[in-house]
ChimeraX commands (.cxc) that place a marker at each C-alpha (Angstrom):
marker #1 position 20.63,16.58,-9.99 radius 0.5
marker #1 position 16.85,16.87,-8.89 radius 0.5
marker #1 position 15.56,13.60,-7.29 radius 0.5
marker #1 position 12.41,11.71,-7.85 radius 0.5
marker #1 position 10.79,13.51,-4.84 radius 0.5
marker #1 position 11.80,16.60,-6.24 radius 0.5
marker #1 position 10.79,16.04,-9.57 radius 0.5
marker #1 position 7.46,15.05,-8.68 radius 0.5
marker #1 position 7.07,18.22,-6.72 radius 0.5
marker #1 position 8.00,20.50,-9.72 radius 0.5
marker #1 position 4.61,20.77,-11.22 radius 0.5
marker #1 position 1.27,22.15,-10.25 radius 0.5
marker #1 position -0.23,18.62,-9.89 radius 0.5
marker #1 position 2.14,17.63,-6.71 radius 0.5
marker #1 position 1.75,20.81,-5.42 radius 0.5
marker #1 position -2.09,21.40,-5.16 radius 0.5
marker #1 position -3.30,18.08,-4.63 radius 0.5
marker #1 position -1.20,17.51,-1.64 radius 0.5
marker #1 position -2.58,20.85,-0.31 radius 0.5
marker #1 position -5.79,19.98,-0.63 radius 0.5
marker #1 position -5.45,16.30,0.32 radius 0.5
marker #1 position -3.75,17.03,3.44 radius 0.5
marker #1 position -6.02,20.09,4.67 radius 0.5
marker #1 position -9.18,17.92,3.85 radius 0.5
marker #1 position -10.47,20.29,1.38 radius 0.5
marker #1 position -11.15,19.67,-2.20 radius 0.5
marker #1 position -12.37,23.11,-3.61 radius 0.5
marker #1 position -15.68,21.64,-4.32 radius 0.5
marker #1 position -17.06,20.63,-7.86 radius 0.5
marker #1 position -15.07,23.60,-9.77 radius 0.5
marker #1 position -11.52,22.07,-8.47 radius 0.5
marker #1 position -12.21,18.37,-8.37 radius 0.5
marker #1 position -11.79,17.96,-12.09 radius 0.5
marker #1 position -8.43,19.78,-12.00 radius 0.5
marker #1 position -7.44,17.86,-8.94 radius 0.5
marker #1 position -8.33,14.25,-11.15 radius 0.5
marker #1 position -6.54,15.58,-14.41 radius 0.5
marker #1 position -3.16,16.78,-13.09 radius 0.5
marker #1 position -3.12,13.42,-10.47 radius 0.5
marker #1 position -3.59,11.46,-13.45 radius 0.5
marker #1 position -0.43,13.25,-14.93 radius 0.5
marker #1 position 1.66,12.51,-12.00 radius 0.5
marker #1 position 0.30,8.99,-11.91 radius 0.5
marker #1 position 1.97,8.31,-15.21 radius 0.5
marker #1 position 5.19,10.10,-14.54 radius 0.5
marker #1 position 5.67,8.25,-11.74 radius 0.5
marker #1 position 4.54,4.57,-12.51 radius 0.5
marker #1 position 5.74,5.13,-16.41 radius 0.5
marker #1 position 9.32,7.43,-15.98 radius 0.5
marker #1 position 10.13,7.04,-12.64 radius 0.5
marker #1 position 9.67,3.89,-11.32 radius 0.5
marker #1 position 12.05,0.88,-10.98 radius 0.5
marker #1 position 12.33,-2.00,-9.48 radius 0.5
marker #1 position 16.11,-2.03,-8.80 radius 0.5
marker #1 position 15.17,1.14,-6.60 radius 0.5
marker #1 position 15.14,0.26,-3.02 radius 0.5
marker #1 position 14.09,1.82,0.05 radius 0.5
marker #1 position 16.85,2.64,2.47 radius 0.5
marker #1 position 16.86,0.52,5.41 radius 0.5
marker #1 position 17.75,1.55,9.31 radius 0.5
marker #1 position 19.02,0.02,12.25 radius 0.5
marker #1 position 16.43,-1.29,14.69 radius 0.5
marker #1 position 17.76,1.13,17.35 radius 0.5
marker #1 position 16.78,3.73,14.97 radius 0.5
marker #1 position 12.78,2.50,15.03 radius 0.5
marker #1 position 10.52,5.43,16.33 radius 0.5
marker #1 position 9.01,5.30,19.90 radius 0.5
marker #1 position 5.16,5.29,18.42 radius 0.5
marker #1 position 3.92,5.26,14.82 radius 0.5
marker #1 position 0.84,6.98,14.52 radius 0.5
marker #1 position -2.40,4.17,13.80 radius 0.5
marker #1 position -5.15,4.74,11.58 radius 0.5
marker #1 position -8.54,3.55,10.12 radius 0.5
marker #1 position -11.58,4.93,8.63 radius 0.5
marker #1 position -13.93,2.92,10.31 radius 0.5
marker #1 position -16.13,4.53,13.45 radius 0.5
marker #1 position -14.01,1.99,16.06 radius 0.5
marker #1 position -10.52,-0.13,15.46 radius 0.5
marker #1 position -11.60,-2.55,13.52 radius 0.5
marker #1 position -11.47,-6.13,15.39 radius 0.5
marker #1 position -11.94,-9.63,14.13 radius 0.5
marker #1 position -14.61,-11.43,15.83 radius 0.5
marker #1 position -13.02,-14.85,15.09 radius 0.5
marker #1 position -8.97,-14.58,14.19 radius 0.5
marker #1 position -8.80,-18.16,13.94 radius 0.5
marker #1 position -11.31,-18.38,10.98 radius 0.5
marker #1 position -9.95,-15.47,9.05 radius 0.5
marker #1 position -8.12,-16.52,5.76 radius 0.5
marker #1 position -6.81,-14.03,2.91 radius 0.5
marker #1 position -8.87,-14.54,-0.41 radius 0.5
marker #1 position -6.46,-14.99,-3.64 radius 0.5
marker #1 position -8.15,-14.66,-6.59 radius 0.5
marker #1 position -8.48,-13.24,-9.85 radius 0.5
marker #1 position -6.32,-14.02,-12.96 radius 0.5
marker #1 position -4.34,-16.42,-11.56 radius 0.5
marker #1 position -4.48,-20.44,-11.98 radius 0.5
marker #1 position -5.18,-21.24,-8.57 radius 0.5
marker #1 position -6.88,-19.42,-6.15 radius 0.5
marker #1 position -5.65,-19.33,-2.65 radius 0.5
marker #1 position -7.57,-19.32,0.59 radius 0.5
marker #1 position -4.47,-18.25,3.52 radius 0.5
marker #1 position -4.34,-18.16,6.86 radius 0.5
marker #1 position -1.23,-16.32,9.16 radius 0.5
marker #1 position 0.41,-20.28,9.20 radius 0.5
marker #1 position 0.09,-20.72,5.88 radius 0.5
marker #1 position 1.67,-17.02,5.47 radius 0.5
marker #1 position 4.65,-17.45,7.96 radius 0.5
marker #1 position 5.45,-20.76,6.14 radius 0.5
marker #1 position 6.30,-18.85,2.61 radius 0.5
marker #1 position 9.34,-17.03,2.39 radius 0.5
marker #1 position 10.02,-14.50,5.02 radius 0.5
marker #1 position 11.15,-10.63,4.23 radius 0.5
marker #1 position 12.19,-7.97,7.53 radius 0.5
marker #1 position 13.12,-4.75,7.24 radius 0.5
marker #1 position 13.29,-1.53,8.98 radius 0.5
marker #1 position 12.28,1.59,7.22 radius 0.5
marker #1 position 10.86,4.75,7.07 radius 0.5
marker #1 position 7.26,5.07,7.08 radius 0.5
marker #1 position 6.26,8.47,4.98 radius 0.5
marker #1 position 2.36,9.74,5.38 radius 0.5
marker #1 position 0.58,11.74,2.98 radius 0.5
marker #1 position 0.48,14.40,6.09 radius 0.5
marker #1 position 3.90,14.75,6.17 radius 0.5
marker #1 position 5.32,12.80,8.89 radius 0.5
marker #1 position 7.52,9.86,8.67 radius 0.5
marker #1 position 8.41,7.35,11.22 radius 0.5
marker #1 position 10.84,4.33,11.69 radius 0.5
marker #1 position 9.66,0.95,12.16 radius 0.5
marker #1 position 10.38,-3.26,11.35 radius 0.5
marker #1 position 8.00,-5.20,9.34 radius 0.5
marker #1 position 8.21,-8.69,8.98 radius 0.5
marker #1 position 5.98,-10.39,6.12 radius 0.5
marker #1 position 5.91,-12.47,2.56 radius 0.5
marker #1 position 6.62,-10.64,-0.81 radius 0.5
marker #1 position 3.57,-10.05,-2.57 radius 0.5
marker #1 position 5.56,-11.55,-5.40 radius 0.5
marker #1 position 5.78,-14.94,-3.30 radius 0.5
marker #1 position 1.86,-14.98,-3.28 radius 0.5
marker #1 position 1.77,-14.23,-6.86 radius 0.5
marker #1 position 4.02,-17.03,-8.02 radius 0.5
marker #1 position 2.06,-19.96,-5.27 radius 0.5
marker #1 position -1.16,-18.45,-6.95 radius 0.5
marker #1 position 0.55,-18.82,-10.87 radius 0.5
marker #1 position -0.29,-15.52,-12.21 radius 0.5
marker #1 position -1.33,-15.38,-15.78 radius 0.5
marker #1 position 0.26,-12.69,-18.34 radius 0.5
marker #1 position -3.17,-11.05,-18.57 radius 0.5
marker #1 position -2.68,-9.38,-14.90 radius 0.5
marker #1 position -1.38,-5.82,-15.06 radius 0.5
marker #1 position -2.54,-4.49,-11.77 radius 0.5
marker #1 position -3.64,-5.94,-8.24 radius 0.5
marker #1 position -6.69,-5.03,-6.01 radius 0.5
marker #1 position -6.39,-5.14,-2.20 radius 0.5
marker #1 position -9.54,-5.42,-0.10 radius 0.5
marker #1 position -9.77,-4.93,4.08 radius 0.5
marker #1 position -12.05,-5.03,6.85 radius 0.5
marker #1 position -11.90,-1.71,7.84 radius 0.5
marker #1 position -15.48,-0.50,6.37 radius 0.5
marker #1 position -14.61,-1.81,2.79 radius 0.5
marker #1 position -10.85,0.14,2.77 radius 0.5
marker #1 position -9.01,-0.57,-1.09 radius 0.5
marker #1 position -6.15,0.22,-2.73 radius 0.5
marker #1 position -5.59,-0.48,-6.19 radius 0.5
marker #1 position -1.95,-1.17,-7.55 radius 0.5
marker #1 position 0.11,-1.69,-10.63 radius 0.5
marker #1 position 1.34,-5.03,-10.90 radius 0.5
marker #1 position 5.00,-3.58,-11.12 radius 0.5
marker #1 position 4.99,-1.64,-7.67 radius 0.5
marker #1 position 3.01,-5.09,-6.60 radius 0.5
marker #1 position 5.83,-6.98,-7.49 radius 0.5
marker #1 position 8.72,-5.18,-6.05 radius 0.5
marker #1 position 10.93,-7.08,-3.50 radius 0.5
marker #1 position 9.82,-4.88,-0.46 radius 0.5
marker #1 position 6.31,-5.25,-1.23 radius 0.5
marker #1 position 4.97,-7.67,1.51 radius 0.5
marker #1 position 2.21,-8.54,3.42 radius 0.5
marker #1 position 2.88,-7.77,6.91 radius 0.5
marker #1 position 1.87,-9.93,9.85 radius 0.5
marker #1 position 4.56,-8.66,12.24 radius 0.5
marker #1 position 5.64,-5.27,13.76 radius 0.5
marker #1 position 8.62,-4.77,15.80 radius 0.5
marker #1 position 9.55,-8.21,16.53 radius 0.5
marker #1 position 6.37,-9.10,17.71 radius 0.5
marker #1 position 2.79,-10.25,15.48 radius 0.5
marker #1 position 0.92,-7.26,13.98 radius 0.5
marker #1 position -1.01,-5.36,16.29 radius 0.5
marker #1 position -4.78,-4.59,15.81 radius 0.5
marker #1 position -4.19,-0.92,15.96 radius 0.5
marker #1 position -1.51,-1.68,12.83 radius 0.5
marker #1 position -3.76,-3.65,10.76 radius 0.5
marker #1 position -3.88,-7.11,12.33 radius 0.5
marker #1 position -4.03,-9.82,11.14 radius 0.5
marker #1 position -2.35,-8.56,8.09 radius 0.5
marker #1 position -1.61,-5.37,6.28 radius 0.5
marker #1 position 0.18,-4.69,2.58 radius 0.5
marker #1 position 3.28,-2.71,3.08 radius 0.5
marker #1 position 6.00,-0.99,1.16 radius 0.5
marker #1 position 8.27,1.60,1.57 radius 0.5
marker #1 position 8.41,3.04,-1.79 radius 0.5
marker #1 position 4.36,4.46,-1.18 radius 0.5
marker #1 position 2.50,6.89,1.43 radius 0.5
marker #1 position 1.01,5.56,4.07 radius 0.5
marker #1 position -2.90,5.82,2.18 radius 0.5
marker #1 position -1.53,2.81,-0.22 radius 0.5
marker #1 position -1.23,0.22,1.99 radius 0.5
marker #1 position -3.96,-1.08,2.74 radius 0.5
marker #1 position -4.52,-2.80,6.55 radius 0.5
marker #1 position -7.18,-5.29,7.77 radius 0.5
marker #1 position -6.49,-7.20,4.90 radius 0.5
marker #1 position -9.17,-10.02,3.13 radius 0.5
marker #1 position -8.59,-10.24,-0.29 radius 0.5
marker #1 position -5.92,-9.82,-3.01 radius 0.5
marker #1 position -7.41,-9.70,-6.39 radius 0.5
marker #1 position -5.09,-9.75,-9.85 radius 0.5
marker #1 position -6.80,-8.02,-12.90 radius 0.5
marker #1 position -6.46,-6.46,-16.01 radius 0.5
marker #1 position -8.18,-3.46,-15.46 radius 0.5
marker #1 position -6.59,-0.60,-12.97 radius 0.5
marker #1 position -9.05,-0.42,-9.62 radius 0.5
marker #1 position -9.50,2.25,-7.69 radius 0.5
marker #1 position -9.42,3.15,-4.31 radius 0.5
marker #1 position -10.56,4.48,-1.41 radius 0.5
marker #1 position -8.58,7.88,-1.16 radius 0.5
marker #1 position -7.90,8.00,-5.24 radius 0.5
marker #1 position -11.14,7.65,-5.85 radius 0.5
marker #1 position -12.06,11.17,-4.10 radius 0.5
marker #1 position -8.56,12.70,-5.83 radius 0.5
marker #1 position -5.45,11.57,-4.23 radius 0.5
marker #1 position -2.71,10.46,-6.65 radius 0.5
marker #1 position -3.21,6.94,-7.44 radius 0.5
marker #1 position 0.08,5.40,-7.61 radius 0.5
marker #1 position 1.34,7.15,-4.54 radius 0.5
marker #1 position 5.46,7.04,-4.59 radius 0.5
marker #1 position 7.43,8.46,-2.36 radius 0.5
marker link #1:1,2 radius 0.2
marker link #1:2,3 radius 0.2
marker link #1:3,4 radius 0.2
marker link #1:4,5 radius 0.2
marker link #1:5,6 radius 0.2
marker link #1:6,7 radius 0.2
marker link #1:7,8 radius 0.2
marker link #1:8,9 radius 0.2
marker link #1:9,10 radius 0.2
marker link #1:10,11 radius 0.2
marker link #1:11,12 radius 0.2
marker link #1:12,13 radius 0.2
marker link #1:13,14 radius 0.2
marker link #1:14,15 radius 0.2
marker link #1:15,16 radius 0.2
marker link #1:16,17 radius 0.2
marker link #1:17,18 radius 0.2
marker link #1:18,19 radius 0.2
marker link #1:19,20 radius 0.2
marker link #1:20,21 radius 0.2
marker link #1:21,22 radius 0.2
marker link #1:22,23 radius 0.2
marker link #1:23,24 radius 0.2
marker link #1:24,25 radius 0.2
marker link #1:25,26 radius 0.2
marker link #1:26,27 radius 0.2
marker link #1:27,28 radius 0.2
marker link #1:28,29 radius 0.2
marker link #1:29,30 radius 0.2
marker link #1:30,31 radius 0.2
marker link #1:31,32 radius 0.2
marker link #1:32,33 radius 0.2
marker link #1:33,34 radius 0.2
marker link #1:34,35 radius 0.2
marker link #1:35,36 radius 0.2
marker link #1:36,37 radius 0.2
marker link #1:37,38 radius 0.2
marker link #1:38,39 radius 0.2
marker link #1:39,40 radius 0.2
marker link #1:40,41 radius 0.2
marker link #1:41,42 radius 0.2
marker link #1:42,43 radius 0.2
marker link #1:43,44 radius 0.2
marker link #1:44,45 radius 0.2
marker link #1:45,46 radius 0.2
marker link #1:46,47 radius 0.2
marker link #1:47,48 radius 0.2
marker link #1:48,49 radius 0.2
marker link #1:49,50 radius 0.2
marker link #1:50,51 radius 0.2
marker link #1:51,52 radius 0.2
marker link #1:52,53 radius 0.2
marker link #1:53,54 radius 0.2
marker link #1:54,55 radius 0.2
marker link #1:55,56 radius 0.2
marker link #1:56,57 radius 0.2
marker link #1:57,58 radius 0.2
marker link #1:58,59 radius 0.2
marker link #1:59,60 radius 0.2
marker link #1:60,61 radius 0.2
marker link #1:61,62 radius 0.2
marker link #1:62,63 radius 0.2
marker link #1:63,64 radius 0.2
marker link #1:64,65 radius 0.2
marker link #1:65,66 radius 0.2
marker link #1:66,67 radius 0.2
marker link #1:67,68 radius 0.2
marker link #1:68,69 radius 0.2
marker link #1:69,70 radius 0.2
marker link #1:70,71 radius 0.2
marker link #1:71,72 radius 0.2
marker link #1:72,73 radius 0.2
marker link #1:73,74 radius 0.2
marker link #1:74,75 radius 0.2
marker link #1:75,76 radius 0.2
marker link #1:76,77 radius 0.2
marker link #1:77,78 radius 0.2
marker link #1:78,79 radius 0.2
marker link #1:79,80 radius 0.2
marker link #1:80,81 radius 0.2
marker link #1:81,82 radius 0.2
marker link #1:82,83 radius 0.2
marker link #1:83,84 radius 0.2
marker link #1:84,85 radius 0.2
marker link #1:85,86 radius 0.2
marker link #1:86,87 radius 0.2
marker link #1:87,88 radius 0.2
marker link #1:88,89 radius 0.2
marker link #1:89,90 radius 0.2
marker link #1:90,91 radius 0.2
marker link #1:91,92 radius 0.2
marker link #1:92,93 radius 0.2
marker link #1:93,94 radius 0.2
marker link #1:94,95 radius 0.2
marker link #1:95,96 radius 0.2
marker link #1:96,97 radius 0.2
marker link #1:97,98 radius 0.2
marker link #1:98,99 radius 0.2
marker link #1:99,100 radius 0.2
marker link #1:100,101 radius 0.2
marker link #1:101,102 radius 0.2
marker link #1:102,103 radius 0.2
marker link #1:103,104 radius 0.2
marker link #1:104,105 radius 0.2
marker link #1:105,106 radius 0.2
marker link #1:106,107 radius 0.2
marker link #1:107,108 radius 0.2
marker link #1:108,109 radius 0.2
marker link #1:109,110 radius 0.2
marker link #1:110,111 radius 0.2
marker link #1:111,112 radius 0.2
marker link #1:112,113 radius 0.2
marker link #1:113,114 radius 0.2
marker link #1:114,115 radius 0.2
marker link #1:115,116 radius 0.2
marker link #1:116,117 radius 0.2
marker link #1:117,118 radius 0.2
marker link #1:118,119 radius 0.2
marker link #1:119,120 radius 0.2
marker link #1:120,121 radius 0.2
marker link #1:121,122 radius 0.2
marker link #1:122,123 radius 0.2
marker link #1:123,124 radius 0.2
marker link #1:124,125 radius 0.2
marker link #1:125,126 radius 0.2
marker link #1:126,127 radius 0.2
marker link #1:127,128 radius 0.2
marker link #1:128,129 radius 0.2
marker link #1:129,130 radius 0.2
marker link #1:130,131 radius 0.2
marker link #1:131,132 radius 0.2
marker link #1:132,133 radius 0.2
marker link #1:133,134 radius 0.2
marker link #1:134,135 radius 0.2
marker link #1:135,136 radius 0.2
marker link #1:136,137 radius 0.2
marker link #1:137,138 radius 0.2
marker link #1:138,139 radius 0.2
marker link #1:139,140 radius 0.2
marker link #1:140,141 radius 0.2
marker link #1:141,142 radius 0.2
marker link #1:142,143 radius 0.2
marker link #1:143,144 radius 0.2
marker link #1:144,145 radius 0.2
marker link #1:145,146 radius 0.2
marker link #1:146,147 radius 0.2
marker link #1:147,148 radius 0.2
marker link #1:148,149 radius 0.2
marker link #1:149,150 radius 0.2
marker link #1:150,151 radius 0.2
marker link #1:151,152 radius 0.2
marker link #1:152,153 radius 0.2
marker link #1:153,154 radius 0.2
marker link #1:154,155 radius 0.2
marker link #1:155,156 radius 0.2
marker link #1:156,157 radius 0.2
marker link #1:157,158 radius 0.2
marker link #1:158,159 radius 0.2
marker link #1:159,160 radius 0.2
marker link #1:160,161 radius 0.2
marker link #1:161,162 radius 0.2
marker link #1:162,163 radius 0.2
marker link #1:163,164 radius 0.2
marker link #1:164,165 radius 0.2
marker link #1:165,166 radius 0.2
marker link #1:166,167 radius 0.2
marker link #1:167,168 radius 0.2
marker link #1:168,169 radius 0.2
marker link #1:169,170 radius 0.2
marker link #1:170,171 radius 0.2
marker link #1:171,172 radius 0.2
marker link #1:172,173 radius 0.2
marker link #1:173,174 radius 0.2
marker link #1:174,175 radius 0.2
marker link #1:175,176 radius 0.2
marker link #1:176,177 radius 0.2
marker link #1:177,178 radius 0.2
marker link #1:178,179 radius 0.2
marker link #1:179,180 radius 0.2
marker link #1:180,181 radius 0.2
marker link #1:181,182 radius 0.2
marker link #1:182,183 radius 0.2
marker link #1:183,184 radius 0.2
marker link #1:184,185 radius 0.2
marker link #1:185,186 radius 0.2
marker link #1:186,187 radius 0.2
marker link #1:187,188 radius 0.2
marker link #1:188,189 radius 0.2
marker link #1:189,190 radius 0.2
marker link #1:190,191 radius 0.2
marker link #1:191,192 radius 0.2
marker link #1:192,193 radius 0.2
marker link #1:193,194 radius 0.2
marker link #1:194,195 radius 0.2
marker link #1:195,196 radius 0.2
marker link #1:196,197 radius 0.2
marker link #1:197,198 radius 0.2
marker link #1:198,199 radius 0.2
marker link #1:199,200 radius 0.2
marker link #1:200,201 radius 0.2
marker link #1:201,202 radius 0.2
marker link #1:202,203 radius 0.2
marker link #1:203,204 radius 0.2
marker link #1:204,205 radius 0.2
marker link #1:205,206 radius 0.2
marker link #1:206,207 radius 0.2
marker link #1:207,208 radius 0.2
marker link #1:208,209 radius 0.2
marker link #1:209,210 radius 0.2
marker link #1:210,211 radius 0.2
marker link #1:211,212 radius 0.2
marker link #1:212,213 radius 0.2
marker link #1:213,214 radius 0.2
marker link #1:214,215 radius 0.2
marker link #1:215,216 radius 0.2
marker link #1:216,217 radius 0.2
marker link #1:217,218 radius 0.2
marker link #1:218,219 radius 0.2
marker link #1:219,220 radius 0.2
marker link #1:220,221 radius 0.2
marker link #1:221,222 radius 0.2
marker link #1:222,223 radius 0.2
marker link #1:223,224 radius 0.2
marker link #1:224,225 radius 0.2
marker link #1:225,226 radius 0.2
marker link #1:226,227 radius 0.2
marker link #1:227,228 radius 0.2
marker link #1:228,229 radius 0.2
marker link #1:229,230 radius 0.2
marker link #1:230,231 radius 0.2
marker link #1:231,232 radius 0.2
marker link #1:232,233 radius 0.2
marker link #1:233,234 radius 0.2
view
């Protein structure tokens, strides 16, 4: 029986756009075209075939948790908050209340932890404990309205996105992360909060995070805007 993660790697599109992606490379104006068509293919295979929200990740012990888990941002230095204490996470969008969070207000909603394996588009993977609210918490506070079939997340980190569908959104091990290993998220991680699941590659979830955003329309994103598959399931 071939899995999901084999299935998606069956065809061309898995194949060459994670070649390129991960070497940095993207063949230049004659490829990039290619590159968009066949990630759009594997977008809808995986968000419209594959896809459920019964499917969980598999979960470890914490004595399984990896010695160091590799950080990463695009800006020029780690981004840092100047003031933590003013910093509040922007709901808006097509929902009946807009929310204005801070971490309090976050650690007082429902809590998820887990431990699970963190997979990068590179092609390492790493064990680690996350401790956050379901983005499907934030969604019901906020009262989303039927119109909203996809979610936009916004950082810090030089103007970093991701753009989701509202399913993946809305799974149960979607959360936003303000905690790490038993202790509060550090900046290297994301601080003061970070989207995380472990059904998508590390370039999904988004870190430094300001703003969730429910819409209609599918955004973009940072790395899927320059060819990298845009739903991103592993």
């Amino acid at each position: 029986m071939i899995d999901r993660r084999a299935f998606l790697q069956i065809g061309l599109a898995g194949g060459l756009s994670s070649i390129v992606a991960a070497c940095g490379w993207d063949g230049g104006n004659a490829v990039r075209p290619l590159l968009l068509d066949v990630s759009r293919i594997n977008d809808w295979v995986g968000e419209k075939i594959l896809y459920s929200r019964r499917r969980l990740a598999p979960e470890y012990a914490v004595a399984e948790r990896s010695a160091r888990l590799p950080s990463y941002f695009i800006s020029t230095e780690m981004p840092m908050l100047q003031n933590p204490a003013v910093w509040r996470l922007q709901v808006s969008g097509l929902v009946r209340q807009r929310l204005s969070l801070s971490i309090a207000d976050l650690q007082s909603m429902p809590r998820t932890t887990y431990t699970v394996k963190h997979h990068c588009v590179e092609g390492w993977s790493a064990i680690a404990t996350w401790h956050g609210v379901p983005v499907s918490a934030i969604a019901e506070r906020a009262g989303l309205l039927p119109q909203a079939r996809y979610v936009r997340f916004d950082s810090f980190d030089a103007n970093y996105f991701n753009g989701w569908d509202l399913a993946s959104a809305m799974h149960p091990q979607t959360i936003l992360a303000y905690g790490m290993n038993d202790t509060p998220l550090p900046p290297a991680h994301g601080a003061p909060l970070r989207l995380y699941s472990p059904t998508k590659l590390g370039y999904k979830m988004t870190k430094y995070l300001t703003s969730v955003t429910f819409t209609a329309e599918r955004p973009g994103g940072y790395w899927e805007d320059q060819g990298y598959p845009w739903f991103g399931g592993v």
